[in-house]
Each structure stands twice: as C-alpha cells, then as structure tokens.
C-alpha positions as a printed Julia matrix, in Angstrom:
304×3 Matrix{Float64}:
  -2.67   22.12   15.88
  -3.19   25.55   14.08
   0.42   25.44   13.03
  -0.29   21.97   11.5
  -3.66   23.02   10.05
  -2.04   26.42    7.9
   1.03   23.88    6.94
  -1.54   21.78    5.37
  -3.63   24.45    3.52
  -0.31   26.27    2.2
   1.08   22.95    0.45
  -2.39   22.6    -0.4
  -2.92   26.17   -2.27
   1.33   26.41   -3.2
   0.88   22.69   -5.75
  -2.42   22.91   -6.97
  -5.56   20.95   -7.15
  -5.99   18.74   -9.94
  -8.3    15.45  -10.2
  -5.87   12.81  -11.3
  -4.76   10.08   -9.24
  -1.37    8.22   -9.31
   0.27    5.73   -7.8
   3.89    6.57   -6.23
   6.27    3.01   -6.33
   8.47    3.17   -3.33
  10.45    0.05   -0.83
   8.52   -0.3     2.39
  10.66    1.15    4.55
  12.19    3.65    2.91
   9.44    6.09    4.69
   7.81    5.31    7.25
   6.15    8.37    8.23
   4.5     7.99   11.65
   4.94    9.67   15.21
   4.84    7.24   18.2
   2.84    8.45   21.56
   3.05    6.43   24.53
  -0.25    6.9    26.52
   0.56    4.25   29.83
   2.04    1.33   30.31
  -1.0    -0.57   29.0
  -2.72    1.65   26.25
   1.36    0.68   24.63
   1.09    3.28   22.1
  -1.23    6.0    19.47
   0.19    6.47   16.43
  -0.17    9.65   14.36
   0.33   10.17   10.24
   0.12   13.15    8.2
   1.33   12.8     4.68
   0.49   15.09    1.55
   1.65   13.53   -2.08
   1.54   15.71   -4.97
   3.08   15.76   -8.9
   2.77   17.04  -12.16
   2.19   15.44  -15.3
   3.14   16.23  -18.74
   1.59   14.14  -21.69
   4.36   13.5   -24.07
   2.36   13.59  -27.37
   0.98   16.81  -26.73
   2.9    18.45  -24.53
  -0.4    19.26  -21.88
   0.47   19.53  -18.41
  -1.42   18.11  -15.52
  -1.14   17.47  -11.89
  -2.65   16.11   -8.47
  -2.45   16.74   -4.8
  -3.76   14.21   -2.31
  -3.8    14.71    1.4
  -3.87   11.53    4.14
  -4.68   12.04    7.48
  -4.77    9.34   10.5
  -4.02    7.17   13.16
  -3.8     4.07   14.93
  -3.5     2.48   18.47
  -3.38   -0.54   20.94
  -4.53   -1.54   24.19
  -2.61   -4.57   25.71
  -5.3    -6.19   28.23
  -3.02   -9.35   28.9
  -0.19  -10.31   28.65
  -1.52  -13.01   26.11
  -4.23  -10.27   23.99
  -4.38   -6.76   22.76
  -7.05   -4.64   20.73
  -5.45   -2.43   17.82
  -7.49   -0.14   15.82
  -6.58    2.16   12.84
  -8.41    4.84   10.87
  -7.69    7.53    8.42
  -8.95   10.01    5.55
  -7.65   10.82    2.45
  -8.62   14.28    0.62
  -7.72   14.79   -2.6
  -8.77   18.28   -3.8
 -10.59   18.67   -7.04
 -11.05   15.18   -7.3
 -15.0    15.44   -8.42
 -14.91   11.63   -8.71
 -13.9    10.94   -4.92
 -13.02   14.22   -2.9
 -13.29   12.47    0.33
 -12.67    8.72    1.2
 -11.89    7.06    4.67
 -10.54    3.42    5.95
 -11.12    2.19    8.98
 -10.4    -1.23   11.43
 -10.44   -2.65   14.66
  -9.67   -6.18   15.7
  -8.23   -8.63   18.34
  -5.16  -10.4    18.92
  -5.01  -13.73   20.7
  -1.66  -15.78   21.72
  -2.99  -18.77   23.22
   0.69  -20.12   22.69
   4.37  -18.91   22.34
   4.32  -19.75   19.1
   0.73  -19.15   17.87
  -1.12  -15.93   16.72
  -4.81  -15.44   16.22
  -6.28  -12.43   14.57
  -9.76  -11.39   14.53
 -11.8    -8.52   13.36
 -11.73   -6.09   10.42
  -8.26   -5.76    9.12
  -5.88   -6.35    6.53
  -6.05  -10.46    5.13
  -3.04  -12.65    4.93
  -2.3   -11.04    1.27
  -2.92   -7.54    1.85
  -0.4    -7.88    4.3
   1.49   -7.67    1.06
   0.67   -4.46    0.32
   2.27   -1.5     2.65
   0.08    0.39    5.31
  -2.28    2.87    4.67
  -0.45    5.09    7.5
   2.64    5.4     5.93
   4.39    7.19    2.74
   4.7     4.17    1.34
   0.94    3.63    1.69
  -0.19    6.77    0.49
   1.34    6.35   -2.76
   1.07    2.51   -3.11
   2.29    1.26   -6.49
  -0.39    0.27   -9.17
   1.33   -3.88   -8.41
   0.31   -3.47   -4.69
  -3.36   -2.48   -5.52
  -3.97   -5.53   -6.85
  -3.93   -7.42   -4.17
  -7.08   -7.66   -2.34
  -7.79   -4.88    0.25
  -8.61   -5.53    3.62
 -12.08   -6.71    5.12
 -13.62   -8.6     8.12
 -11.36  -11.8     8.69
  -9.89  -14.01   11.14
  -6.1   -15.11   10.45
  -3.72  -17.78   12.17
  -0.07  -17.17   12.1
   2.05  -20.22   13.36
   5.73  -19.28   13.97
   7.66  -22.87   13.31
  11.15  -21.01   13.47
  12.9   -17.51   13.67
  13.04  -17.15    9.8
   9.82  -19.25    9.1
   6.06  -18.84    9.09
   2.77  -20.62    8.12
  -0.52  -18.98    8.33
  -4.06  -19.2     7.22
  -7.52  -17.46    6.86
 -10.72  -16.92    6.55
 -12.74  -13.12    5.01
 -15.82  -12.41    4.26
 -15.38  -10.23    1.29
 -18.88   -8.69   -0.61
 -20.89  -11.53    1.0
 -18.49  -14.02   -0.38
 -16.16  -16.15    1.76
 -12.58  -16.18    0.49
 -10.08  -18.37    1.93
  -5.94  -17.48    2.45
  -2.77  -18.99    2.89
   1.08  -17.86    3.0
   3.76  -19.09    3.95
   7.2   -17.02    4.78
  10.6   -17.63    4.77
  13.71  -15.76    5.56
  13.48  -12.77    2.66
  10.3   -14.54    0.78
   6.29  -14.01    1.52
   4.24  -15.84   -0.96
   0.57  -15.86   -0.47
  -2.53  -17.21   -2.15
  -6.29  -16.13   -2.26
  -9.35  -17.99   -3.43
 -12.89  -17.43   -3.53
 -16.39  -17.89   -6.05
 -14.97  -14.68   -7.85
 -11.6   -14.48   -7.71
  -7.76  -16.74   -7.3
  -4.61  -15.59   -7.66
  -1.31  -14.98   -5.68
   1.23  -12.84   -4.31
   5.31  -13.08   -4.3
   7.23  -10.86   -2.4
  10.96  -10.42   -1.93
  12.76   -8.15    0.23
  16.72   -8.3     0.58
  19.35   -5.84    1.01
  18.78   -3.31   -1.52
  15.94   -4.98   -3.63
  12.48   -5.12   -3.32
   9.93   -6.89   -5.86
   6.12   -8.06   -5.92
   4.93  -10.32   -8.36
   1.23  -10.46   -8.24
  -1.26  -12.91  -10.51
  -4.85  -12.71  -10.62
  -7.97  -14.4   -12.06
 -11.14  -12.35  -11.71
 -14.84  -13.13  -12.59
 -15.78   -9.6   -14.14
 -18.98  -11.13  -15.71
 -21.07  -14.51  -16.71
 -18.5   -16.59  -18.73
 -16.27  -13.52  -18.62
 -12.28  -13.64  -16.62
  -9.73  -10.88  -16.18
  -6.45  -12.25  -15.84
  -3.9    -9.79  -14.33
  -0.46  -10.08  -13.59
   2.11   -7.89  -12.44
   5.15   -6.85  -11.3
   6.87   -3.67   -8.91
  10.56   -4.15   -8.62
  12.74   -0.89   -6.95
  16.46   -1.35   -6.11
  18.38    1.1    -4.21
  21.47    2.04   -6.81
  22.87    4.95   -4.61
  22.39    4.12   -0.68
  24.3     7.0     0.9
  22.28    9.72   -1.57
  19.18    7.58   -0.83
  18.48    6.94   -4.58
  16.67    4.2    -5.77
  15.02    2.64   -9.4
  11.72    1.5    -9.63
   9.58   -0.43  -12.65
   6.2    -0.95  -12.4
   4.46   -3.3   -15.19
   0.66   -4.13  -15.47
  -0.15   -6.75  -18.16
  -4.01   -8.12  -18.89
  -3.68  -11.09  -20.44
  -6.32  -12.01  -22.03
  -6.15   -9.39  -24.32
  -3.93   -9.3   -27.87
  -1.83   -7.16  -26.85
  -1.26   -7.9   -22.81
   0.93   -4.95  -21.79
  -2.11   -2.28  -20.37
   0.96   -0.17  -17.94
   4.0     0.29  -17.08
   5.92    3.23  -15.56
   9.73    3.61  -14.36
  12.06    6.11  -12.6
  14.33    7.37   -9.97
  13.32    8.02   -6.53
  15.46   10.89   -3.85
  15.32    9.73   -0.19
  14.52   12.87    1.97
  15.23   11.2     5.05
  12.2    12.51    7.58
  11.41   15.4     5.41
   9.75   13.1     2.34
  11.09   12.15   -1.1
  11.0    13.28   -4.93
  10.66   11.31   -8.05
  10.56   11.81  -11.53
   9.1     9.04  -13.93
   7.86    7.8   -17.47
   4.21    6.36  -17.27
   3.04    4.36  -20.5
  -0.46    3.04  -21.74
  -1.48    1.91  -24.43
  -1.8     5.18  -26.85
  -0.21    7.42  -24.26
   2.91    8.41  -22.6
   3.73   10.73  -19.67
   6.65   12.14  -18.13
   5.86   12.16  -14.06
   7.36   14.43  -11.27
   6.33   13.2    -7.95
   6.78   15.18   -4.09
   5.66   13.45   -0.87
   6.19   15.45    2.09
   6.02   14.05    5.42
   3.67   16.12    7.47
C-alpha cells in the first residue's frame, strides 16, 4: 500500500498539475485496466483500478503550453446469493490536481440482478441505463479518458432495465430512470457487432449507434436537449478509432462534435494516433480544434 501510495505522488509531482480537462478517445478494450480478487466461492469477485492520465498541450496560434494530470481511484464487487440473483456495487474517485473548478469528484452504484428465466435479465438499482451502457466503464482506461462522443450519452442514475436474450447474437431490452426528478424511458436493441439505443424524456431524445468489429470501433450519437423555454440544443456526434498497426498496437482515432443549430455546426473535433502499452498504459499524440483555436495534444495513461 505505501509502495502504491509514493508511485502515485511521484507521477503526480514528475507531470505536473494543471487545471484542464481532456478527453482521451480510445477502443474499449484496448485497456482494460483492472485487477481481479476472488474473495469465496460466493462473494465471486472485488475488483480493483488505479489509473493516472496526464498530457500536455500546446496552443498552436501562440505557441503557450499547457497540461493536466488526473488521478482515478476505485473498485467494484459482487455477491452471488442464488443461483438465479447477485448484488454488484461499484465506486470510485477521481482527483485531478489543480483543478480549482472540481479537485475532487466521486461515482458511486449498487443494484440487483434478477434471472427469473434462462433467457431473461432484470436489473435494478442505481447504475448505468440501457444507453450509458454505450459509454465504457468508469473503472477502466478507457473510462478514465472517455472520448468527448461518449459523454454525450446520458450518465448513469437510479433505473430498472430488462434485457431479453432471443438468440446468441441478438438482444432486446428496455427501461425505466428517474433522472433529475424526471422519468426517462430506454430501449436498444443488439445484434451481432451493432448496439443501437434510444432515450426519451420531458427534456431530452436522442440516440446512440455503436459498432464494434475486428479492428474498428465507432459511436454515432444524436441528441435533442431542452436547455431553456422555447430553447433546443441539437448535438450530434461521432468517435471512430481503427487499429492500422495491430502487432505495434497502433491505432487512429477522430472525434467530431457538431451543434446544429448553430450557422456554423462544427463546435470540435480532434484526431490522432494512439501506442498500445500492453499492461503498462498507452501514449497519444493529437490535434484538437474549436472554433478560433487549435491545439497540438500529447497524451500518457499509465496503468497503476
């Protein structure tokens, strides 16, 4: 534990602290940064994750440098109490270090799972919905540096989901959250490589494509939201990475935001190259565009 404590505070004090925060595109599984603990036979297993992500910035127009270190801390277990039910919970901190604006944040979930039948699953509790299944777990490298696309698909909250397994390669599945005092409603439906998902409540639709396959990974995400009376944001966008070198563990990404109500739609985009590390982590270096700025984007996530 001390050894893992001094690791920390050396990455910590060896990058830098700096208050901006990034997003990090990378395929699901390319890291998936978690230890596996078996307790007994029943409690099946306690998952630990330590991850730190941390990059430099360098603003194209005037040449400033910049930077930012984030931390992520947690874990997550299960207790099988039949052979037909199990409780899972999950929890974790993130510290980003002279982040004024949000030093310190947590998540947090517990909930039950129910298989009345062979091929029928019912969630319950406070967990991810049927679309932010879409998005990759918080307890993983992937989820630490989730890509700006992911993030806009709604974040998890108290709901009950049914899954419905009609063949190996083919799912249907619906729910019901409780999101800011407002009931939304879900659907998806999956098939072989494909999710696609939708979400609808008083405030916000919208929808969720993803496709996984071989060496390509893409989310499409749309979005309608009610930002004020008589007032809608319409987002869409789009993550796409594709693995051009597999044996050096090298992969693309592009990441595109566009608003659309506005003249000029395009708010963000950034591409690059990512390095596989294997257990160790990965590197990336990037180009990051807004509107009016441009930045060229190192990235290092190291698998704690």
């Amino acid at each position: 534990m001390k050894k893992f404590a001094m690791i920390i505070a050396m990455m910590a004090i060896a990058i830098g602290t700096f208050a901006q925060v990034s997003f990090f595109p990378v395929k699901k599984d390319v890291v998936k940064g978690t230890d596996t603990i078996r307790v007994t036979d029943s409690s099946e297993v306690i998952r630990v994750y330590g991850g730190m992500l941390s990059g430099i910035t360098c603003k194209t127009e005037t040449g400033k440098f910049g930077g930012f270190t984030g931390i992520r801390l947690g874990g997550d277990g299960s207790w099988d109490f039949a052979k037909w039910g199990s409780v899972k919970a999950f929890g974790g901190i993130q510290i980003n270090p002279g982040d004024t604006a949000v030093p310190l944040d947590h998540f947090e979930g517990i909930y039950a799972v129910v298989k009345p039948f062979k091929n029928l699953s019912i969630f319950a509790g406070r967990m991810a919905t049927l679309p932010t299944e879409q998005r990759p777990y918080p307890l993983t490298g992937a989820g630490q540096f989730e890509t700006w696309t992911e993030g806009q698909i709604p974040g998890g909250c108290e709901n009950i989901k049914l899954e419905y397994q009609v063949t190996k390669s083919f799912q249907l599945a619906a729910g019901l959250a409780k999101r800011n005092n407002v009931l939304e409603y879900s659907g998806r439906v999956i098939f072989k490589a494909a999710q696609l998902s939708g979400w609808y409540s008083e405030k916000e639709i919208g929808s969720a494509l993803t496709i996984s396959k071989g060496r390509l990974y893409t989310v499409l995400v749309y979005k309608q939201v009610e930002v004020a009376p008589n007032l809608k944001e319409q987002v869409a966008a789009n993550i796409l990475t594709l693995t051009i070198n597999k044996k050096h563990g090298i992969s693309f990404y592009n990441d595109l935001g566009f608003h659309l109500e506005k003249d000029h739609p395009l708010s963000r985009g950034e591409c690059g190259l990512l390095k596989d590390l294997g257990a160790y982590g990965l590197v990336g270096l990037g180009w990051d565009y807004q509107p009016g700025h441009q930045w060229i984007v190192g990235y290092l996530y190291i698998h704690l």
